[in-house]
C-alpha positions in Angstrom: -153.0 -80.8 -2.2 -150.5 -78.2 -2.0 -153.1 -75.0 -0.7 -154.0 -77.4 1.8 -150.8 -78.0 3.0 -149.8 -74.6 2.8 -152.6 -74.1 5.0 -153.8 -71.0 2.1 -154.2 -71.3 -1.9 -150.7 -71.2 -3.4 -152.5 -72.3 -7.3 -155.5 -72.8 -8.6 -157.4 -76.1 -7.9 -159.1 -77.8 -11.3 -161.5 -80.2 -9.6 -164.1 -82.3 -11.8 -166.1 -80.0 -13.8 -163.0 -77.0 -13.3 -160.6 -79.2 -14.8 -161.1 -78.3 -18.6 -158.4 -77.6 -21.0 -159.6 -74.1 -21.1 -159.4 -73.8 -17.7 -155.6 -75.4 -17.4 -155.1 -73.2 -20.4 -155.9 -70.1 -19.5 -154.9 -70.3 -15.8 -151.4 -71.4 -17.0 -151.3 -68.7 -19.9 -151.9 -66.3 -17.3 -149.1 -67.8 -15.0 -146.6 -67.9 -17.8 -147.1 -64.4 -18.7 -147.0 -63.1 -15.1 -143.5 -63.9 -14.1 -144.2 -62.4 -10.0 -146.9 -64.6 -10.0 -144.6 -67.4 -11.7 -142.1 -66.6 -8.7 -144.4 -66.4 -6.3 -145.9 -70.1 -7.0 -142.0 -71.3 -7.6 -141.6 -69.7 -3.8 -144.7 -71.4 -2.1 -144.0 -74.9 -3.7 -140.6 -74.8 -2.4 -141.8 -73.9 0.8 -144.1 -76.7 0.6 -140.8 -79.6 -0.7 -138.8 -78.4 2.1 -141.8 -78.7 4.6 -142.9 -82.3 4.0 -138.7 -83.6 3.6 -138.6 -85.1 7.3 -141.5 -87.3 6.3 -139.8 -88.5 3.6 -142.6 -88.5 1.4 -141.0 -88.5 -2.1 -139.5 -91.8 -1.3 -142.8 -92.9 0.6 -144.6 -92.3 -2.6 -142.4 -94.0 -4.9 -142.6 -97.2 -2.8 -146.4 -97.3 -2.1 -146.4 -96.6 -5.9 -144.0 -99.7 -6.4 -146.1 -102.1 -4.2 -150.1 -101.1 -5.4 -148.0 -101.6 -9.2 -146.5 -105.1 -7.8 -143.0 -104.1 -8.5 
């Protein structure tokens, strides 16, 4: 969700067969040990928070959340 939001890839997507724990492993062993590409991902996701704020999705989450859970 985020590289489509960002409109380019910001991190790597695990989808079905991608999303092994070698995969997440190495792609996050490879983020920790590279701290511009750390920063860099730190930089786009915070982009990304600030972008979606006016729609108030956080909060919009947590309540859909909430109802689907009965709460």
């Amino acid at each position: 969700m985020p590289n489509i939001i960002a409109n380019k890839k910001v991190v790597e997507e695990f989808i079905q067969r991608k999303a092994t724990p070698s995969n997440l492993a190495k792609y996050t062993l490879e983020v920790i040990r590279n701290p511009s590409k750390y920063k860099e991902i730190k930089e786009n996701l915070k982009k990304i928070k600030e972008r979606l704020k006016p729609y108030h999705s956080l909060e919009n989450t947590a309540l859909f959340i909430g109802r689907e859970l009965g709460l």
